[in-house]
C-alpha positions in Angstrom: -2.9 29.1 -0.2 -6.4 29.1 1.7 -6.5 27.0 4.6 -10.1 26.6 5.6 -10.4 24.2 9.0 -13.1 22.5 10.7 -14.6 22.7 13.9 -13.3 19.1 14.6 -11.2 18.4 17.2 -8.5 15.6 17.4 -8.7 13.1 20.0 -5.8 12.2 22.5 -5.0 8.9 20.5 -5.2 10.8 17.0 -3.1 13.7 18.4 -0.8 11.2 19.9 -0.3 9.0 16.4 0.5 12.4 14.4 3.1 13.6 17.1 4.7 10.5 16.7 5.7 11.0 13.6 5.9 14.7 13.6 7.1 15.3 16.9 4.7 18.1 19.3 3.9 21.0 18.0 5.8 23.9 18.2 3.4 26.8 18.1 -0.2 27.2 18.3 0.2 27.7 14.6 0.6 23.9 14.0 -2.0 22.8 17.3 -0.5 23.4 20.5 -2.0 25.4 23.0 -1.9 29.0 21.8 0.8 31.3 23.6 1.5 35.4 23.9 4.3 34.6 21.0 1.9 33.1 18.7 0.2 36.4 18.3 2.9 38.2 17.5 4.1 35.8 14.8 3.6 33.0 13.0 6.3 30.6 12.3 7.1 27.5 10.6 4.9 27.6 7.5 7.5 27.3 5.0 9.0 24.6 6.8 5.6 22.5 6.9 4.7 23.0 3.6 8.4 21.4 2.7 7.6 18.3 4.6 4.2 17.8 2.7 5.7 13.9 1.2 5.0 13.1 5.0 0.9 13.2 4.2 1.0 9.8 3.2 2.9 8.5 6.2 0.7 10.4 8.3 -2.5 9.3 6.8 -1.0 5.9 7.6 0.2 7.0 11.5 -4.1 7.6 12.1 -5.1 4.4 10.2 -2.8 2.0 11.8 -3.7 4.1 15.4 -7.6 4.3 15.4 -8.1 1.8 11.8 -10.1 5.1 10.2 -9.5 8.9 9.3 -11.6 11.6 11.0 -12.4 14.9 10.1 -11.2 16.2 13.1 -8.0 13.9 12.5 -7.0 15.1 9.2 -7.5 18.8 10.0 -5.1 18.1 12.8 -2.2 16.7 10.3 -2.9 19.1 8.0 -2.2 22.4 10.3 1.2 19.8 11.2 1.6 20.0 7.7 0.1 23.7 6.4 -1.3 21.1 3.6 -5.5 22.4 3.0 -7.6 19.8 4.3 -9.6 19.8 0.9 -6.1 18.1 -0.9 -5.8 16.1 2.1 -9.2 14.9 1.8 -8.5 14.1 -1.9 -5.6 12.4 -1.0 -7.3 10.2 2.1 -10.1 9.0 0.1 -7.8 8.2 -3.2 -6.4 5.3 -1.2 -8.7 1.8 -0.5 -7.2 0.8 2.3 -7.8 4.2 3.9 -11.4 4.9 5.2 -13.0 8.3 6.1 -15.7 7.0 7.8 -15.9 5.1 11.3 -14.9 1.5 11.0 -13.9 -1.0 13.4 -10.3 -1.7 14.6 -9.8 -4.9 12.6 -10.1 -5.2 8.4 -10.4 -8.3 7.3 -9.5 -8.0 3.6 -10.2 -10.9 1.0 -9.1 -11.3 -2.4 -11.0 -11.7 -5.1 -8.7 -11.1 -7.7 -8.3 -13.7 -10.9 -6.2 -16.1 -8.8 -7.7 -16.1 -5.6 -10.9 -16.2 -7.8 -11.1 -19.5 -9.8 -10.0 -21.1 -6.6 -13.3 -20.3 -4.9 -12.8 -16.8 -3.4 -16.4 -15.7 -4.4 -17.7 -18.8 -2.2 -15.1 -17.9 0.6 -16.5 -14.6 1.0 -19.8 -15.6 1.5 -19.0 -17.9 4.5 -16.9 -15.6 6.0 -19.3 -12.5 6.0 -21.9 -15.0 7.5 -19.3 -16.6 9.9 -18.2 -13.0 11.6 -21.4 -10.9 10.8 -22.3 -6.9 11.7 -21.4 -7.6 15.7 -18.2 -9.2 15.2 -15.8 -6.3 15.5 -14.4 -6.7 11.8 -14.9 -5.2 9.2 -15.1 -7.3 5.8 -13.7 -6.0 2.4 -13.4 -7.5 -1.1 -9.9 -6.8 -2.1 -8.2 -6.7 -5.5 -4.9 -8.8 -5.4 -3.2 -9.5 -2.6 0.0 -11.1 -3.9 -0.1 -14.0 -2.4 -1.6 -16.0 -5.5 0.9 -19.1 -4.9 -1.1 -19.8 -1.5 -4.7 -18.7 -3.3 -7.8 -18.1 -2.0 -5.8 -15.7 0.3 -7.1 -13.6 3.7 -4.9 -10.9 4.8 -6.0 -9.2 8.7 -4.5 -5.7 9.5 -5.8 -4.1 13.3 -5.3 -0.7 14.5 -3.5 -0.5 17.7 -1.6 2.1 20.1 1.8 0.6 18.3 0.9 1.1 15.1 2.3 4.6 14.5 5.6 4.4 16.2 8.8 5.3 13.5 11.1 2.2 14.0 14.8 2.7 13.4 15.2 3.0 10.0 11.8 2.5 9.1 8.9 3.5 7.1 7.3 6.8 8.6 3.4 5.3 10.1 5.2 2.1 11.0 3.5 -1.3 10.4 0.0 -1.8 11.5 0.1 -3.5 15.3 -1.4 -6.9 14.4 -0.9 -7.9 10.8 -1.6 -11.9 9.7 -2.0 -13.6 6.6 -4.7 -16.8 6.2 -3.6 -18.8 2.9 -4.4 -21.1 1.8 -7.5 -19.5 3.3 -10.7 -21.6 4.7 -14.0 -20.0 6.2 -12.7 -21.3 9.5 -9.3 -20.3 9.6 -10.0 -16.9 8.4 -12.9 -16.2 10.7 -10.1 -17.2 13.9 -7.5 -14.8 12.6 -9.7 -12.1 11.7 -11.1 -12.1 15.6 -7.4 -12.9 17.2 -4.7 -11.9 14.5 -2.0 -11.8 16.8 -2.7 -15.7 17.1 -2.6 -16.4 13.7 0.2 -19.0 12.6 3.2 -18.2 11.3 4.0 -17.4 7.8 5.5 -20.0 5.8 9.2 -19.1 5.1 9.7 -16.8 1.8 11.5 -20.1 0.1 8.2 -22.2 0.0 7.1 -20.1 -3.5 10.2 -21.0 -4.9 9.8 -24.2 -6.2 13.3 -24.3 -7.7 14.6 -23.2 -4.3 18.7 -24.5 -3.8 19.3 -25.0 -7.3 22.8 -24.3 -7.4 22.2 -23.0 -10.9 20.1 -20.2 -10.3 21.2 -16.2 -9.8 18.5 -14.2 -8.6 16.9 -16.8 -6.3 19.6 -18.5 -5.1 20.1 -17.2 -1.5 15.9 -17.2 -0.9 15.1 -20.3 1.0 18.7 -21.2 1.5 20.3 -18.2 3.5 18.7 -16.1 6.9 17.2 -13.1 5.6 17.2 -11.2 8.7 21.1 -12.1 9.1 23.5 -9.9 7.3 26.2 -12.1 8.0 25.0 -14.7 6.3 24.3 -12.5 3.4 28.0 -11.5 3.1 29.0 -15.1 3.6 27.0 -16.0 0.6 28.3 -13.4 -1.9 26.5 -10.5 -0.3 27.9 -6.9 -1.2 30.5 -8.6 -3.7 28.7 -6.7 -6.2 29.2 -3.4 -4.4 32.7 -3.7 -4.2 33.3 -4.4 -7.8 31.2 -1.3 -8.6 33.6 1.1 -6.6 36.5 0.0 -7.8 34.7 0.6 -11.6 33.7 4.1 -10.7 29.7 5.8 -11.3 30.7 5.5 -15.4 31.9 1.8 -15.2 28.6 0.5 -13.4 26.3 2.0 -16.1 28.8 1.1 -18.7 28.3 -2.5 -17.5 24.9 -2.5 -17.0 24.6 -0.7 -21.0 26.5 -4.0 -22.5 24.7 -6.4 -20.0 21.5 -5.8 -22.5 19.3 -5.4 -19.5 16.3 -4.8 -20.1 13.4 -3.2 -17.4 11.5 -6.0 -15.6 8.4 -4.1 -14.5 6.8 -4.6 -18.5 7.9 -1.3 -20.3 11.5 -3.2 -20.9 13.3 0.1 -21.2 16.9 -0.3 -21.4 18.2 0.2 -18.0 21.7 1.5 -18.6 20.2 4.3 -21.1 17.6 5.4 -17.9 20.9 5.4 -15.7 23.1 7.4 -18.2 20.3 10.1 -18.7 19.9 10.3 -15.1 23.1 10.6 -14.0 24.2 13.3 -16.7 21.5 15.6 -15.5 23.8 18.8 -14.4 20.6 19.7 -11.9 20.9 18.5 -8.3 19.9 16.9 -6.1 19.3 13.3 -8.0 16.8 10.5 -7.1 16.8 6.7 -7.0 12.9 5.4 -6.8 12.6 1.8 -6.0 9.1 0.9 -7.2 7.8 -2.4 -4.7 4.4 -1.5 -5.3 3.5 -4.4 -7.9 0.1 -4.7 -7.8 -0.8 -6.4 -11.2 -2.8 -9.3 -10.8 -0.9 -12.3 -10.5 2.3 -10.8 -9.5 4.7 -11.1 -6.4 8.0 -12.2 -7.8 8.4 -8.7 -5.8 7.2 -9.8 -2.5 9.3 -13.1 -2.4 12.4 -11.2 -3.2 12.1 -8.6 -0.6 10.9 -11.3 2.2 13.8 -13.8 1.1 16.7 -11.9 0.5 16.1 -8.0 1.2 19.7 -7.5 1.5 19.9 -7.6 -2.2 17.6 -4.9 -2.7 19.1 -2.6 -0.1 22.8 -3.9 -2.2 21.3 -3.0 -5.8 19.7 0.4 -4.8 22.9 1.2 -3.5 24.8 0.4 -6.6 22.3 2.0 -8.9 22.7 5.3 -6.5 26.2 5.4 -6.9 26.3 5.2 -10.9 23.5 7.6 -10.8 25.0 10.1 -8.1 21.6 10.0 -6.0 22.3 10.3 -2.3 18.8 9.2 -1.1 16.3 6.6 -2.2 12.9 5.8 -2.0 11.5 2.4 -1.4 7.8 2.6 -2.4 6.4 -1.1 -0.6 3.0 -2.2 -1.2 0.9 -1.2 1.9 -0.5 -5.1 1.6 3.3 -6.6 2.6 3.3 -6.5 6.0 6.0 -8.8 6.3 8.2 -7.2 2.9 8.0 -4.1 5.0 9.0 -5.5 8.4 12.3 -7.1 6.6 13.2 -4.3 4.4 12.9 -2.4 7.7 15.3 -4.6 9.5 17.6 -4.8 6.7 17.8 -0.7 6.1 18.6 -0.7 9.8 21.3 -3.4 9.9 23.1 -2.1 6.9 23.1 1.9 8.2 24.6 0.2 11.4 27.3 -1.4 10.2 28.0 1.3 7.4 26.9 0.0 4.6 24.4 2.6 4.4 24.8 6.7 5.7 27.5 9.4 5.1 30.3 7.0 4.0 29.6 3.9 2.6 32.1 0.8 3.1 34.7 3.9 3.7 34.4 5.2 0.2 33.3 8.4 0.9 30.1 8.3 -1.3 26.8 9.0 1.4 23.4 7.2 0.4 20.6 6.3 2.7 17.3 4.5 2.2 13.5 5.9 3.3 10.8 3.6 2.8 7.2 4.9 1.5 4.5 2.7 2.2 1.4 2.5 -0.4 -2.0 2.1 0.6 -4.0 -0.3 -2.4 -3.7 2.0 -5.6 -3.0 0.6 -8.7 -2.2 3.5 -10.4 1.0 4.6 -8.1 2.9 1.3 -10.0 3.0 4.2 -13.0 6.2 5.3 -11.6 5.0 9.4 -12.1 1.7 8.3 -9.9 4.6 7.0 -7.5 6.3 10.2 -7.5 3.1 12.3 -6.7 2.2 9.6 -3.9 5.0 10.0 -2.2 5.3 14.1 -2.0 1.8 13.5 -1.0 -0.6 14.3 -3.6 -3.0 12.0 -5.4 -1.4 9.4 -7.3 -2.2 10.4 -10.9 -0.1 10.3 -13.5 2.0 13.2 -14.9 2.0 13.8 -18.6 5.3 13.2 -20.3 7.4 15.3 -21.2 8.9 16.1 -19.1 10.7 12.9 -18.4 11.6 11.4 -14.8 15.2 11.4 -16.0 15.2 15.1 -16.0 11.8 16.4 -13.8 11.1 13.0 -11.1 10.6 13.7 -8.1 10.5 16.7 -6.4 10.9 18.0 -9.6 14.4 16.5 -9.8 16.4 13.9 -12.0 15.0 10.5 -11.0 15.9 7.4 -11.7 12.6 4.3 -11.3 13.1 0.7 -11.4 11.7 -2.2 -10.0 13.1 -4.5 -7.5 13.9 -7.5 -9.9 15.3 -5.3 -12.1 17.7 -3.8 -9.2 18.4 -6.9 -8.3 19.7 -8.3 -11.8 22.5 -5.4 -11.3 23.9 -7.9 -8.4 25.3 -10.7 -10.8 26.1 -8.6 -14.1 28.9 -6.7 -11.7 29.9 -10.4 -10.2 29.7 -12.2 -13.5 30.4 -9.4 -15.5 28.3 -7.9 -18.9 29.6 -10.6 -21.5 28.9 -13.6 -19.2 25.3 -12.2 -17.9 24.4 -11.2 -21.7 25.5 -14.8 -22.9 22.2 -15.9 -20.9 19.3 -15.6 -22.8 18.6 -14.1 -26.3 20.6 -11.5 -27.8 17.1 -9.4 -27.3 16.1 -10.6 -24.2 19.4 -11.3 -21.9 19.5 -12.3 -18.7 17.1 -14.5 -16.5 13.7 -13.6 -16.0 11.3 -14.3 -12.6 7.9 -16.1 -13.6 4.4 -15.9 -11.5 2.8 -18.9 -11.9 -0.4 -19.4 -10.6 -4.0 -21.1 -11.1 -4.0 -24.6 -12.4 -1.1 -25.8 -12.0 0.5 -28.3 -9.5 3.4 -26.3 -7.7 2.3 -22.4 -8.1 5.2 -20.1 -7.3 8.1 -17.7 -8.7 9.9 -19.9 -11.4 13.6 -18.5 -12.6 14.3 -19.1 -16.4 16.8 -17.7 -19.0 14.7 -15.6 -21.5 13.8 -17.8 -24.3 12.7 -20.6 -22.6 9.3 -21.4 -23.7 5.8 -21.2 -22.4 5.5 -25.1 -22.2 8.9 -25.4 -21.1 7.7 -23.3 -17.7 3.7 -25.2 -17.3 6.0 -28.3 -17.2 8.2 -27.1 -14.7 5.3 -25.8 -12.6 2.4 -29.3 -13.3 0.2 -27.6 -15.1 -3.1 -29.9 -14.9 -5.2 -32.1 -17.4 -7.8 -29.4 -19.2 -5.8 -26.4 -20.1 -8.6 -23.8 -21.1 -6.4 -20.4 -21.5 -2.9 -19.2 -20.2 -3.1 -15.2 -19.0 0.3 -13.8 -20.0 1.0 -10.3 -18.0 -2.2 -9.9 -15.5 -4.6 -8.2 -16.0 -3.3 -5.7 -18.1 -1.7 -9.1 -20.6 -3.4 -11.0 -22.8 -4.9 -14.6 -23.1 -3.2 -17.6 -25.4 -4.5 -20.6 -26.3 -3.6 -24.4 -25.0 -1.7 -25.1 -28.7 0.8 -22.1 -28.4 2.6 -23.4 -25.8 5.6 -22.8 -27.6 5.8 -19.4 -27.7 9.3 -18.0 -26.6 9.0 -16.3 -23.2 11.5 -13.5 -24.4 9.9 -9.5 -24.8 10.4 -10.2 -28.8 9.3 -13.7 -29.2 5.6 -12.6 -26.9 5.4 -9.8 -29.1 5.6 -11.5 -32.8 3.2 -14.0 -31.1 0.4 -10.9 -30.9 0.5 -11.0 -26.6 2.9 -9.4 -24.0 5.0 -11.0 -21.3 4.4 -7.8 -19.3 6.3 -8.5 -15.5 6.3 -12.0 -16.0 2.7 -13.1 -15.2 1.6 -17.0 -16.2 -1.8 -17.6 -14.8 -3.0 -21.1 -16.1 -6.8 -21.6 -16.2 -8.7 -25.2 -17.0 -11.9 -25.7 -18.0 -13.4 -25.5 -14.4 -13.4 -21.8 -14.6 -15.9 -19.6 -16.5 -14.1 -17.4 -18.6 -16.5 -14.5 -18.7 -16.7 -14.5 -15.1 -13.0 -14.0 -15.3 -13.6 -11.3 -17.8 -15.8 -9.6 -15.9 -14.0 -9.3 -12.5 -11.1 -7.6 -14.8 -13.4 -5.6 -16.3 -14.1 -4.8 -12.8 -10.5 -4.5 -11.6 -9.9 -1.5 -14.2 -13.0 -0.1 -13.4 -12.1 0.3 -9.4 -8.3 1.2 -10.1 -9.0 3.9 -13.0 -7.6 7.3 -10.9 -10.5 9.4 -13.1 -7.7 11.9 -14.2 -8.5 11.3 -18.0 -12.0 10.8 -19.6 -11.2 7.6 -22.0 -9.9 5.5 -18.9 -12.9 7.3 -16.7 -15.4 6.7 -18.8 -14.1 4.0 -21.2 -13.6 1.2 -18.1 -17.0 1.5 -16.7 -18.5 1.0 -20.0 -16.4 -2.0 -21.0 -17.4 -3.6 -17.4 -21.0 -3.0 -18.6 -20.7 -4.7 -21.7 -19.5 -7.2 -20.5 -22.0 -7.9 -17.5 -25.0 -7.6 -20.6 -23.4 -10.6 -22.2 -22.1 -12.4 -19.6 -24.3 -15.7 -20.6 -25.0 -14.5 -24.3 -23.6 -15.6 -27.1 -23.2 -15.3 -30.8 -25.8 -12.7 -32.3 -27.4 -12.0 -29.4 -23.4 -10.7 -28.2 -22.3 -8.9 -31.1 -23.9 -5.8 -30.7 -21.9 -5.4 -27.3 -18.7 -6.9 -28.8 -18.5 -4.4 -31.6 -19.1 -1.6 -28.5 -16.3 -3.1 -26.6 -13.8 -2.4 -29.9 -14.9 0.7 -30.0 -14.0 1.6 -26.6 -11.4 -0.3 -26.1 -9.5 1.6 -29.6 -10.2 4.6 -28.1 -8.8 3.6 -24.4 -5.7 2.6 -26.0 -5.6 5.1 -28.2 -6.3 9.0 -26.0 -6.0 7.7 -22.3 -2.5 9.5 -20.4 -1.2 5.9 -19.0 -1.0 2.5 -19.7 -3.5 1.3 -17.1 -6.5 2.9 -19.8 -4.0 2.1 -22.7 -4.1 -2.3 -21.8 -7.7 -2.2 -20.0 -8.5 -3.7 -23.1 -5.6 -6.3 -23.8 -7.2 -9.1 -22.3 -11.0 -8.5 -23.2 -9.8 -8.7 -26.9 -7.3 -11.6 -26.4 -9.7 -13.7 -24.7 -12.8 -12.5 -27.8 -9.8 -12.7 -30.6 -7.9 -15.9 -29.6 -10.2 -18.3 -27.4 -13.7 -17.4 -29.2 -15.5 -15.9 -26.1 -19.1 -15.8 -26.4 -19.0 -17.1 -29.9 
């Protein structure tokens, strides 16, 4: 390995945000003042190298400190780390919410994503970057989605601060940044005041307000968010809180996946593997140690059935991940949060704690001698690291690019180990299937699709939010629930990475089968309604864009292939007809051969809803 370090130096507050997470130096060797020892030896290289997954945290200990990344910063970290700056570098500037270059203190970071989009976003941003201006102390970025499409256009402030870095007790490494607010539904006004005095900003609305349905007795996943204390464990137990936990010891590892294998459940995140076949090839896996990879980074457009789940009831998460450690003989597990979910993170934080406390996480859980804890990785705005081998190389702190398969995370995960990746709702559909039991959660549903499924609907509709519905249900069925309004124009099924359908097939079955005989995808559960208000190739064109800004560059179909489908499509944006097709037959062309030679799905669906929206609704005909 060839170390080559600046000249840079590290200021006291940089110094200070690293050491905080790494503890001081030890030897000259790593950046403390250089001693008579230190040229007799050098010590602790092997040891660095083996804590390289703390890059990430430690990119995020300088961010959240000083709100950018200096040379003289990240040479620092990496003699902490024995990691060569020129990786380091690679990794820094992969990241958007990182910054390389000096910014100020406060990031004011506004969505322009599909959502936030077609409920004036474009027109938001404008007023805001002439309310605050080049003297205001903020700086302004256009950001993909935040997750918070329910409450659209959406605003989300993060400051730097001498806080930022500290570890909290059972935390995420880097902490959370020290003034974090949320403006939505955002107004030029209201985001200008936060963005200037975020630790003023008004409260959050509770976690229950996106759940329309919240306190139907009748529901299984959502039925404690909105109705019980999500910082109280307590209350979690009093509402049937670690039930699920106890059954699953007294089944033994084989039991769980045994019942999770009949339940028919399938993965939630949009691949729909079977779960309990992931589990059983996990857990058979004679090499040691195992993983358990909780993926919380959904960044699709449109989505946050994730968000509400971890802000309304994280006990359930830190329950599940326990269960699915336990059937899959892991003894640690990753969280990998979203770097835009302040709050997620600051509950998950508090729950982790809580439940190592009162022993429902360490060396021996509930007194069953089986030892699991939780570490929580925080992301940092790449798309790419939802591909659960981008995840693992994000977290042992490399660029989050995708591995080629095979090898398979069952057998070579992280670390190089037997890993086991699944998303929070489909952890937390392992709670009832041990309380109800396999036959009674499989009776829900379709004998395809069991189970009930979370729904993100957003856009035109009267009461946007996460909807809870037995697979089969229908399109319709949901819009109903949710008011969709007079003027339908187009229904987005899956994000960004989904595909359009058309206001008469608003009977197809919401199930993975019945979405895939209808020619479209139900992906994680994505419903974005759109009326005739909104342009559709403007819409078009800002995924186009999306894809464009999230492709990692690792392969040349997705590299190459997004930027040319974005230009296309910004030549015809007001064409139609003849004067189009030249640049529509293009499109097909690159989209085939995206779907066709790129390494991941983001290059493989970049084109899913460029062609649904040309194919079903006649764009630019």
């Amino acid at each position: 390995m060839d170390l080559h370090f600046g000249d840079s130096k590290p200021t006291d507050e940089e110094r200070a945000a690293v050491d905080a997470l790494l503890g001081p130096p030890e030897s000259s060797w790593e950046g403390a003042d250089r001693s008579e020892a230190d040229l007799r030896w050098a010590r602790g290289g092997r040891a660095a190298r083996d804590r390289r997954d703390l890059l990430l945290p430690g990119l995020h200990a300088l961010n959240d400190r000083v709100g950018w990344i200096s040379e003289g910063a990240l040479d620092y970290l990496c003699r902490r780390l024995t990691v060569p700056p020129a990786e380091a570098y690679g990794v820094a500037t992969f990241y958007a919410m990182f910054s390389v270059r000096p910014r100020p203190a406060t990031v004011l970071h506004v969505c322009t994503d599909l959502a936030c989009a077609a409920a004036g976003a474009p027109k938001l941003c404008e007023a805001v970057e002439t309310r605050l201006g080049p003297r205001s102390g903020v700086a302004v970025e256009r950001s993909p989605c935040l997750g918070l499409c329910e409450r659209a256009p959406a605003a989300l402030v993060l400051r730097a601060g001498e806080d930022a870095s500290a570890v909290p007790d059972g935390g995420a490494p880097g902490g959370v940044p020290r003034a974090a607010a949320v403006c939505a539904p955002a107004t030029p006004d209201a985001v200008a005041r936060v963005a200037l005095a975020p630790e003023n900003a008004p409260q959050e609305p509770p976690a229950g307000t996106a759940v329309p349905q919240a306190g139907d007795p009748g529901l299984l996943l959502l039925r404690r968010v909105g109705t019980v204390d999500p910082a109280d464990l307590d209350d979690y137990r009093a509402h049937g809180g670690y039930t699920a936990l106890r059954r699953a010891f007294a089944l033994g590892p084989a039991g769980v996946i045994r019942e999770v294998t009949d339940s028919g459940l399938l993965g939630r995140g949009g691949a729909a593997f079977p779960t309990g076949r992931k589990w059983q090839a996990t857990a058979s896996q004679p090499d040691h140690p195992h993983y358990l990879v909780c993926n919380a980074d959904e960044s699709e457009p449109g989505t946050f059935k994730d968000r509400v789940l971890m802000e309304g009831d994280p006990y359930a998460l830190v329950e599940a991940m326990t269960i699915a450690a336990y059937a899959t003989g892991a003894r640690l597990g990753y969280l990998y949060l979203r770097g835009e979910y302040p709050r997620a993170l600051e509950r998950m934080e508090h729950a982790i704690a809580q439940a190592r406390a009162r022993g429902l996480l360490g060396d021996d859980v509930l007194g069953q001698g089986f030892s699991f804890d939780i570490e929580i990785r925080r992301g940092a705005g790449a798309y790419i690291c939802g591909e659960e081998t981008a995840l693992f190389n994000s977290i042992e702190g490399y660029r989050g690019e995708p591995r080629s398969k095979p090898p398979f995370p069952v057998e070579k995960g992280l670390f190089g180990k037997p890993t086991v990746e699944n998303n929070v709702e489909t952890l937390v559909n392992v709670l009832p299937i041990l309380t109800l039991g396999a036959p009674a959660y499989a009776a829900i549903g379709t004998r395809a699709s069991t189970g009930p499924k979370l729904f993100c609907v957003s856009g035109s509709v009267a009461r946007p939010g996460i909807y809870e519905l037995p697979f089969g249900a229908t399109l319709g069925e949901l819009l109903t629930l949710a008011g969709v309004r007079d003027g339908l124009r187009a229904v987005l099924l899956g994000g960004a990475a989904g595909g359009f359908v058309r206001p008469d097939e608003l009977d197809i079955p919401l199930t993975f089968e019945g979405t895939r005989a209808a020619g479209t995808t139900l992906g994680s559960g994505v419903v974005m309604a759109f009326d005739d208000t909104v342009p559709l190739p403007r819409l078009l064109l800002r995924i186009a864009e999306f894809f464009r800004d999230e492709s990692c560059g690792q392969c040349v179909p997705c590299r190459v292939g997004t930027v040319r489908q974005e230009e296309a499509l910004r030549r015809i944006a007001e064409r139609t007809g003849v004067d189009a097709a030249a640049d529509i037959t293009l499109l097909r062309e690159v989209g085939r051969a995206m779907r066709d030679a790129s390494i991941c799905g983001l290059g493989q669906t970049a084109w899913n809803a460029v062609e649904s929206a040309i194919d079903r609704l006649g764009a630019y005909e």
